[in-house]
N, C-alpha and C positions, 0 to 999 in steps of 0.2 A: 264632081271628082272624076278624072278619067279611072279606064280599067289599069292602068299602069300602077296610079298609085297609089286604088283601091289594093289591087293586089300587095305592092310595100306594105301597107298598113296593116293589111289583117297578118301578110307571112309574119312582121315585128311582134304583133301581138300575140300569135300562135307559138311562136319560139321565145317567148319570153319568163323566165321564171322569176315570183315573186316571192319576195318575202316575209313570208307568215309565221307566225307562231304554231311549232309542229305539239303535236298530241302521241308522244311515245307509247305511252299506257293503255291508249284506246286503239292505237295502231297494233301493238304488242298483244292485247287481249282479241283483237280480230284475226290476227295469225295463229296464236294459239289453239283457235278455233278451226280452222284452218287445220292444221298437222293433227290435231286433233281423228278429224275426219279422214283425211291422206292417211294417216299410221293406220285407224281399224280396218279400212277397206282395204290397205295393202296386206296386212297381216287375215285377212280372212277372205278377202275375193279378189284378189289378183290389180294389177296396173291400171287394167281398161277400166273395173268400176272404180276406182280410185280417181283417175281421171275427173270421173262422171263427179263423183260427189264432191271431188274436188271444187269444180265451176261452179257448184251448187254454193258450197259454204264461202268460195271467193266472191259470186255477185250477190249474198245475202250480207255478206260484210257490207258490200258496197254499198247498199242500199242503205244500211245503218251511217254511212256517214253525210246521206241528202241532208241537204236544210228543208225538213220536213218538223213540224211542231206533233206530229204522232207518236207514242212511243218505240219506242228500237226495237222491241220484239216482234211487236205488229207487221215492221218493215221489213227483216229480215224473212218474218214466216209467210208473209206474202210472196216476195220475191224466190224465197226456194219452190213455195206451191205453184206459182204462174210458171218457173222455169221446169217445173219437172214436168209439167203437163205439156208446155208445151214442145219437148223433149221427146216424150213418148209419143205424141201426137205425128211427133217431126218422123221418128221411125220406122213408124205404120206405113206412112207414105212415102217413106224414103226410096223402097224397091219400085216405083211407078213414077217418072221421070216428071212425066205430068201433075199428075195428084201432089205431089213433091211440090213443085214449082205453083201450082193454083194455093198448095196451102202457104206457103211460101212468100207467097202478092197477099193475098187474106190478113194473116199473123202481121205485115210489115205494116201495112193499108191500116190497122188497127192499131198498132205500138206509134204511128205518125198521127193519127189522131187524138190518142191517149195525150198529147200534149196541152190538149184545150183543159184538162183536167189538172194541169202544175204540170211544171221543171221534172217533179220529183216523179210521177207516173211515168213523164216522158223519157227519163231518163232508163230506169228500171225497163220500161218495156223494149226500148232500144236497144238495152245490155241482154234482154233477153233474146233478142233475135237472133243477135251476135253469137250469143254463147250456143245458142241452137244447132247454128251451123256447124258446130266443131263437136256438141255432143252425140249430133245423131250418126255420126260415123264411129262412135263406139262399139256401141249392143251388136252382137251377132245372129239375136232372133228375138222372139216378141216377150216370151221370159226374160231372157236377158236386159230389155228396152223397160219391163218396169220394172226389174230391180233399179236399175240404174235411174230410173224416176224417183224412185222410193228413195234410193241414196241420195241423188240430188236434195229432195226435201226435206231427208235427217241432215244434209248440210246445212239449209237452212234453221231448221229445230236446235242445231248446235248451238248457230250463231245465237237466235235468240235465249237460249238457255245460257248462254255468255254473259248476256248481257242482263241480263238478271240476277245471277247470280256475285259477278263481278261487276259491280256498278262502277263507275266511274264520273263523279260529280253529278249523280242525281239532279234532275232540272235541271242541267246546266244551261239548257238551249234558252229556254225559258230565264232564267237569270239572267245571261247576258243578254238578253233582249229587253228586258224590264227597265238595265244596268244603262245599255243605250241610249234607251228614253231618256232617263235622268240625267245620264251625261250630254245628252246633247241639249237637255233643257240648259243646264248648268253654262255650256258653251253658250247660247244666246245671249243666256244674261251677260256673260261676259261682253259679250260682241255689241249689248244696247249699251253698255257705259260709253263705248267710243263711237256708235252709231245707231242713233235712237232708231231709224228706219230696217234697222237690218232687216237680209230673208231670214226666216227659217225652212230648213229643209223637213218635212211631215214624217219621211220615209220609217226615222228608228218610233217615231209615235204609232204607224203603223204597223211595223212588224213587232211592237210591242201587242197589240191589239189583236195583230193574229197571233200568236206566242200563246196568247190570254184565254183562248175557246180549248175548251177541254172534257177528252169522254167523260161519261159518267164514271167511269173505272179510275182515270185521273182525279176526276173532282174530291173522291173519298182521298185523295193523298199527298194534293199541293199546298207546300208548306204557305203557311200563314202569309210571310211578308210577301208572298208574290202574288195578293190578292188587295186590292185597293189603289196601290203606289201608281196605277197606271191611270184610272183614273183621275188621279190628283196631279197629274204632272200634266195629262191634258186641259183641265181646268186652268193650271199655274200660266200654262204660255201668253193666252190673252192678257193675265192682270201684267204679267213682265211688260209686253208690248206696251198696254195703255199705260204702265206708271213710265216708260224711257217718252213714249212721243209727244213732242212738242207741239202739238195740236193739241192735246189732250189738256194741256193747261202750265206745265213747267216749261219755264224757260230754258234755252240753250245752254246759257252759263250764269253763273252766282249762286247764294248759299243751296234755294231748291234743288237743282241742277247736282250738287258736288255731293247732297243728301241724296237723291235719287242714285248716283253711282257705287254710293256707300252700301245702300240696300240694294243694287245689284249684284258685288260684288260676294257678300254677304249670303245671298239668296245664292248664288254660283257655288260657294266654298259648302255650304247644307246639301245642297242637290249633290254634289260629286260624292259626300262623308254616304248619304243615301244607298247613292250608285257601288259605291265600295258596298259595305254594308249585304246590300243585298247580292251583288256577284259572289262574294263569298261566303253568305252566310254566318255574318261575324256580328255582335252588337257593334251599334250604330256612333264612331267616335265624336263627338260636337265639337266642332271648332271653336274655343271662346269667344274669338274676336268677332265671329261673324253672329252668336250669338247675341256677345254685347249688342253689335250692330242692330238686332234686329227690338232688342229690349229697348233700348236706351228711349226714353218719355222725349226724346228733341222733336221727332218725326210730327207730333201733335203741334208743337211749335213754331219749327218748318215749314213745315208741308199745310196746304189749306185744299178744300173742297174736292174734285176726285181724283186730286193725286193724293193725297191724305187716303182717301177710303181704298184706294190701286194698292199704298203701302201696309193698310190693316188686314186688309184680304191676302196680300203675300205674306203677311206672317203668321196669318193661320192656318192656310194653306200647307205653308212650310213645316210646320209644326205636325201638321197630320200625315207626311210626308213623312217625316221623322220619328212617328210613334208604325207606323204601319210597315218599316221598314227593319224592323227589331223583330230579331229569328225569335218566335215562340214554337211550340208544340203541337198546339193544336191546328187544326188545317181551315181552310176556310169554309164556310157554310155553303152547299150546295146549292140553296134557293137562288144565290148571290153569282152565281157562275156562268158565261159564255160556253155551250155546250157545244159540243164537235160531235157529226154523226159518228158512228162504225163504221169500218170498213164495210159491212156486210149491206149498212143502210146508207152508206156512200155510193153504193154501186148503181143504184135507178139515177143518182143526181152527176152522176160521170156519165152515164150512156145520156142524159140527157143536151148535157155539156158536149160531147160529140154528137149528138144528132145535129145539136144547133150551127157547128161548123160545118156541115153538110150544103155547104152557098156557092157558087162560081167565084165571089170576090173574098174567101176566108183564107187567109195565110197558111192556119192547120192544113184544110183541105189541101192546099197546094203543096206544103211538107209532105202530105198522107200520099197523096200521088207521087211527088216525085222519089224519095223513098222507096218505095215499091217499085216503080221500075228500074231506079239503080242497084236494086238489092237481086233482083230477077237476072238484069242485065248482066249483073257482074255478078252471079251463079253460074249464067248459061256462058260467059268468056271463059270464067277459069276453070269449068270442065271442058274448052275447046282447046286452051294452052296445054303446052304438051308441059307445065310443069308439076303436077299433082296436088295434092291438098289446096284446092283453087277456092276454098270458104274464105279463104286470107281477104278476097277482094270484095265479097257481097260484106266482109264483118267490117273490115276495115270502112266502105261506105256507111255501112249505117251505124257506125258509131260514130261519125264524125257528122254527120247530117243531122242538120237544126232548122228550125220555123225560118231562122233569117238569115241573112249575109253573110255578114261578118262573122260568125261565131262558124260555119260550116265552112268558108274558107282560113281562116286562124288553124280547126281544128285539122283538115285535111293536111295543112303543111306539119301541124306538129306531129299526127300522127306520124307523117312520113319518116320525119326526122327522128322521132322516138324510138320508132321500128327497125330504122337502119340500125341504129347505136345499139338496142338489146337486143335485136336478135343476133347481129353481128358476135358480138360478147359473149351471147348464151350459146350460141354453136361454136364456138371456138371453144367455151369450156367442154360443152359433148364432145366434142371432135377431136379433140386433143388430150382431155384428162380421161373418157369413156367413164365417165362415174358410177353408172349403175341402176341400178331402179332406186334405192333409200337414199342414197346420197343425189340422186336426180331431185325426188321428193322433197328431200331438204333443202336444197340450191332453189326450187321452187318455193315453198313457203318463206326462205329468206326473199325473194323477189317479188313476194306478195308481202312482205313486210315493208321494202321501202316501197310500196305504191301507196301502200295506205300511208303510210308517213309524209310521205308528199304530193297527196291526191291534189291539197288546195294550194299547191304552189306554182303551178302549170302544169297544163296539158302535155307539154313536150315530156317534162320531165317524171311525169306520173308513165307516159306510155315507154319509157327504156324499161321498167320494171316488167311492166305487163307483158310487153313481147318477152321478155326474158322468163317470165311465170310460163306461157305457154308452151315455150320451148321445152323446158325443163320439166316440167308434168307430161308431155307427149313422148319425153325424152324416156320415161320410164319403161315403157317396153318395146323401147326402140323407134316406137313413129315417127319424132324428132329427126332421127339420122336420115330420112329418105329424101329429105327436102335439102337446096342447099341454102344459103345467106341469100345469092343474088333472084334465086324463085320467090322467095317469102317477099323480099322488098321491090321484087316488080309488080308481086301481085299485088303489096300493099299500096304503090304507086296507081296502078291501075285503080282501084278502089278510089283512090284518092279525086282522082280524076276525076272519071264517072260521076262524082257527085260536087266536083265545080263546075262541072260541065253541065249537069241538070242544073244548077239553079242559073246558069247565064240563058240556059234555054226557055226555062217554066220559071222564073223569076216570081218573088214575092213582095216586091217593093215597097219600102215603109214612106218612102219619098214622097209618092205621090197625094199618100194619107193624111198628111200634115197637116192640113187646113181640117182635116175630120179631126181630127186629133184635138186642132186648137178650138173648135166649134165646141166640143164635147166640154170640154174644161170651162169655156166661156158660159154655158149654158148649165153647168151644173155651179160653176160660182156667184151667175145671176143668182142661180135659186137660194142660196144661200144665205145672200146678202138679201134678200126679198124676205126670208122665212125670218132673221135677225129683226130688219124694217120689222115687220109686222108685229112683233111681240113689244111693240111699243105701242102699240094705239092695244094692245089686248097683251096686260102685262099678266105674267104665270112662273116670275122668278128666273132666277139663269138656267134650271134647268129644265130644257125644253126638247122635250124629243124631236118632235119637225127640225128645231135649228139644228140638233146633234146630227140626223140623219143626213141634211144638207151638207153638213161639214165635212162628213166620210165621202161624203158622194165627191167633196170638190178634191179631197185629196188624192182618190182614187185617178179621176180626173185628170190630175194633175198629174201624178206618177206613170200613168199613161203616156198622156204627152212628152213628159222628159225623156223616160225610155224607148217611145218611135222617135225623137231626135236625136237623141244618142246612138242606135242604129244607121238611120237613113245620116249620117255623117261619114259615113265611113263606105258611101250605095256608089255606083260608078255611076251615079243617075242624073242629071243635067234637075235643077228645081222647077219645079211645073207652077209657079204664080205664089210661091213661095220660100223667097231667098236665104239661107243662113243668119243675115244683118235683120232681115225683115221677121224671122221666128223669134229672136233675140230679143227685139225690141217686144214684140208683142208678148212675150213668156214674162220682161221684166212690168209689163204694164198690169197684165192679170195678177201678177204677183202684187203689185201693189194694191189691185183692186180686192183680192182676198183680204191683205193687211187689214186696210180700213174698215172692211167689214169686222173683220174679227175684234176693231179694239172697240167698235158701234156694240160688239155682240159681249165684250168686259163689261161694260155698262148698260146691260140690259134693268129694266127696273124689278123692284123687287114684286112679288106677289103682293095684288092688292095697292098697287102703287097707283096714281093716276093716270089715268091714260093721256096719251097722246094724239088726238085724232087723226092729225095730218100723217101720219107716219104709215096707214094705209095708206093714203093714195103714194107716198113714194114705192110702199111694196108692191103694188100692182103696176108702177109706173117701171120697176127694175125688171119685175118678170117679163113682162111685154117689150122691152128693149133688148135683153140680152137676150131672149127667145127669137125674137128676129133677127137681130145679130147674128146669132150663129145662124139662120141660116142663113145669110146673107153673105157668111165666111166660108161655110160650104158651095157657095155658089159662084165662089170667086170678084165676088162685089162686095162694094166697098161700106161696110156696117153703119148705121145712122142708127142716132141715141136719143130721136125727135123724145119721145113718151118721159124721161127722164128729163132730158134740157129742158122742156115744158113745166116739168112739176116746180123743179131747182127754179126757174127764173119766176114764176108766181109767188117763189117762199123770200124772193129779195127782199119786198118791201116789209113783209111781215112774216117774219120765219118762226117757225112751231119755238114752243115755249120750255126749249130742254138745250141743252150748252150742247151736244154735239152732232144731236140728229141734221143740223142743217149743214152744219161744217162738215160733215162726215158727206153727206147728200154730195157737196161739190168734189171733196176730194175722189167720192168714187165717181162721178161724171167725166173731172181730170184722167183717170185712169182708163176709163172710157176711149176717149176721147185720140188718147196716146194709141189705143190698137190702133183705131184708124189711120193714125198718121203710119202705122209700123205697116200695115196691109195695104194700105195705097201708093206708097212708094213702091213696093214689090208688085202690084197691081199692075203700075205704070210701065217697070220695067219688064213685060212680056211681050 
């Protein structure tokens, strides 16, 4: 893609507002919190600490609305305590130009690293850099700099004590991510009546999975149904899979066939009553017909050998589905829980997490760096402009600046955009109505109301608010008036700049990464399908830790690779030996090669079943082919599947003595087979 229409695509995307379902209540109760704070500091210590504890309790709101599975208090009273400290920190050094500017690169160099730790760290320390810049020009002496710490932090303490006090759909986040799962299991089945092959996408199974780990503090408190359901709907996908494909033993079309659609359809209408059910917290209503559907004694008539046993195990499965999704009282037993550290014992497994992006080729580091010199850079320009309040242009970059491309050129233009329209607006209201300090104050909390209102509906349209907050809380004893519209929006250009500027200079490119990307996926779906193989010649039931551990690994894998695709599409970057048509084909090949493993891993045998001998040598024959595969796809050569086509052609004449282990063998060699053809076309063409 040239830089032409890289740029169209991100500026579209950056100026674009979606439409989401708004959260009034939860926006209304972070404002609350909000004036809350504004009202006692103005009523008892004047504008400037008002200000201060202001930004305190506006970026611990914010932080309460990441997609973070920790509880809201936790996030809020983190982000007050890192902002007040680093606050007071900011004003010690403030009088020393130097000192200032060294802590400055430090603080930034670290909030660009905090990224390797989540979105949500990254985001928060980002917000705190920003907000740094604007509070250490408050405090007029070192007294003054920790009241204004201290208020900062009771802004925080506010929010969390908000959100405690006024709950607001208790586990919601955690609901609707359970509610996902189920509903997107529900959508598959729908999708094998009309295409026994469909994909599925893993992603809501996964953010179900993470949703699911929870402190010990949580553990004593999560209601019943949000304990089980996720398990069983991982389970449920493979038997869907093997009872729709026609490899597995039903035909295309005729009675089987129209009975199998029935109990999909069936099994779709249970999953979605589930998915309700548990998003709201309601008993669980049963559809009759899908019921009938799943009762009715035909399927034993019907259906023979293991589509027959695909169809017994979906309806018991369903069933427990259905019992575990029924709101009770009591909560779920702790022994039985996915535990999530503490913040407090989160903190060695983050600096760890940053240590390890400490490499010449890590993306972090390269955010961490560039960051920092555009937040330094544009410190030291807008104290050279003759316009004042020159934090506009270090804030403005480092709130827009991200790991990748896209997302820090989107943000730069929306930022821009955003900032012209509120500040424009909020200084014509100063300017022209002179409101006052309380009615400043409240013009501001109304402008911290619709941010939060429409934080998740675009960037563009969240930052008309934000500029407009600022305005209006500076405005309070007057700071606001010293600047005019066209200062604030060159500085805010300026910023903007600065940091499309570093990433065309210090670039991060996911482009290039492709083939690591697809390697990693290929070599963690080998294992998979190798750890599946094997529990056939050493049978231990369906549940098998090694094959479970396998399966996360290919998903992770896999959601990897789609999001550096989804990225590097939109890179002004020419492809390096790997084409768009050439990823495309290779993502739907691996996909199929997962598929078949997984319906091989529905029909694992049961404990104490007999073994299969030959089904080792296909496990060591898949590990040792995908393993050099990928690196073979790291190396930009062309993958050979010798160790597998060796095993599959010896089992021609006499193929192991189980209905799919050999058919399964070919079709994932088929699959195989398909990378190569996807990576040597692109091969060719370089």
């Amino acid at each position: 893609m040239s830089w032409l229409r890289a740029l169209k695509a991100t500026s579209r995307s950056g100026l674009t507002v979606e439409r989401r379902p708004l959260e009034p209540v939860i926006a209304a109760r972070a404002a609350l919190g909000l004036a809350l704070v504004v009202g006692f500091s103005l009523a008892f210590f004047g504008p400037a600490v008002a200000a201060s504890s202001a930004f305190g309790a506006f970026q611990a709101a914010i932080a309460t609305f990441q997609r973070s599975w920790r509880p809201r208090p936790t996030l809020a009273l983190a982000s007050g305590a890192s902002l007040a400290v680093s606050t007071f920190i900011g004003y010690l050094t403030g009088a020393h130009e130097v000192l200032f500017l060294a802590l400055l690169l430090s603080w930034t160099f670290v909030s660009g690293l905090a990224w390797a730790a989540g979105p949500t760290a990254g985001i928060i320390a980002s917000s705190n850099v920003a907000i740094m810049l604007v509070t250490v020009t408050l405090p007029t002496s070192v007294a003054t700099a920790a009241g204004h710490a201290a208020m900062i932090f009771a802004g925080g303490v506010v929010q969390a004590a908000l959100v405690v006090l006024l709950p607001v759909r208790r586990w919601g986040a955690q609901r609707d991510a359970l509610a996902d799962a189920l509903a997107a299991e529900a959508d598959y089945a729908r999708r094998l009546r009309h295409d026994p092959v469909a994909p599925f996408d893993p992603v809501p199974l996964m953010t179900a999975r993470s949703a699911a780990a929870v402190t010990p503090r949580q553990a004593r408190r999560r209601p019943a149904e949000l304990h089980g359901a996720r398990g069983l709907a991982e389970r449920i996908r493979p038997v869907l899979a093997s009872l729709a494909d026609p490899a597995v033993g039903v035909p295309k079309e005729g009675p089987e066939r129209d009975r199998v659609r029935e109990l999909l359809a069936a099994a779709a209408s249970l999953l979605d009553a589930a998915a309700h059910a548990i998003r709201h917290g309601e008993p669980v209503t049963l559809p009759a017909p899908a019921v009938a559907a799943l009762r009715t004694p035909d399927t034993g008539r019907i259906l023979s050998g293991p589509a027959r046993r695909a169809a017994l195990r979906l309806a018991a499965l369903l069933g427990d589905v259905v019992e575990t999704a029924e709101p009770r009282t009591e909560t779920s037993p702790r022994a039985a829980t996915r535990t999530r550290p503490t913040l407090v014992r989160l903190a060695p497994v983050v600096a760890a997490k940053m240590r390890a992006e400490l490499r010449p080729d890590s993306p972090v580091l390269r955010h961490a760096v560039r960051v920092s010199a555009v937040t330094a850079a544009g410190y030291l320009l807008g104290a050279v402009l003759p316009f004042g309040h020159g934090y506009w242009a270090p804030m403005a970059s480092v709130m827009v600046m991200r790991p990748d491309f896209s997302q820090t050129y989107a943000r730069s233009v929306a930022r821009f955009g955003g900032t012209l329209v509120g500040v424009a607006l909020a200084t014509a209201v100063v300017q022209g109505a002179d409101p006052g300090t309380y009615l400043s104050a409240a013009l501001a909390v109304l402008s911290a109301f619709g941010m939060y209102l429409l934080m998740r509906s675009g960037y563009a349209a969240s930052q008309v608010f934000v500029s407009a907050y600022v305005v209006f809380l500076l405005a309070m004893d007057g700071a606001g008036l010293t600047q005019t519209v066209r200062d604030r929006v060159l500085l805010t250009l300026v910023g903007g700049l600065l940091a499309m500027l570093a990433y065309a200079v210090y670039p991060a490119w996911e482009t290039p990464r492709l083939r690591g990307r697809l390697a990693d996926w290929l070599a963690a779906v080998g294992r998979y399908a190798a750890a599946v193989a094997a529990r056939y010649a050493d049978p231990v039931g369906p549940a098998c830790p090694d094959v479970r551990e396998a399966l996360l690994d290919t998903r992770t894998a896999r959601v990897a690779w789609q999001e550096a695709l989804a990225r590097a599409t939109h890179e002004p970057v020419r492809h390096r030996g790997l084409s768009h048509a050439a990823a495309e084909q290779a993502e739907d090949a691996l996909a199929e090669f997962g598929r078949v493993a997984m319906l091989m891993e529905a029909h694992l045998p049961e404990r104490g079943a007999p073994p299969v001998p030959p089904a080792a040598a296909l496990a060591e024959a898949l590990r040792r082919a995908t393993e050099r595969g990928a690196k073979e796809v790291r190396e930009h050569r062309e993958p050979q599947w010798d160790d597998l086509r060796e095993t599959v052609a010896a089992w021609s004449a006499d193929p192991p003595d189980h209905f799919l282990l050999h058919k399964g063998s070919v079709l994932l060699l088929e699959a195989l087979d398909e990378v190569t053809v996807a990576l040597t076309a692109s091969t060719r063409a370089r």
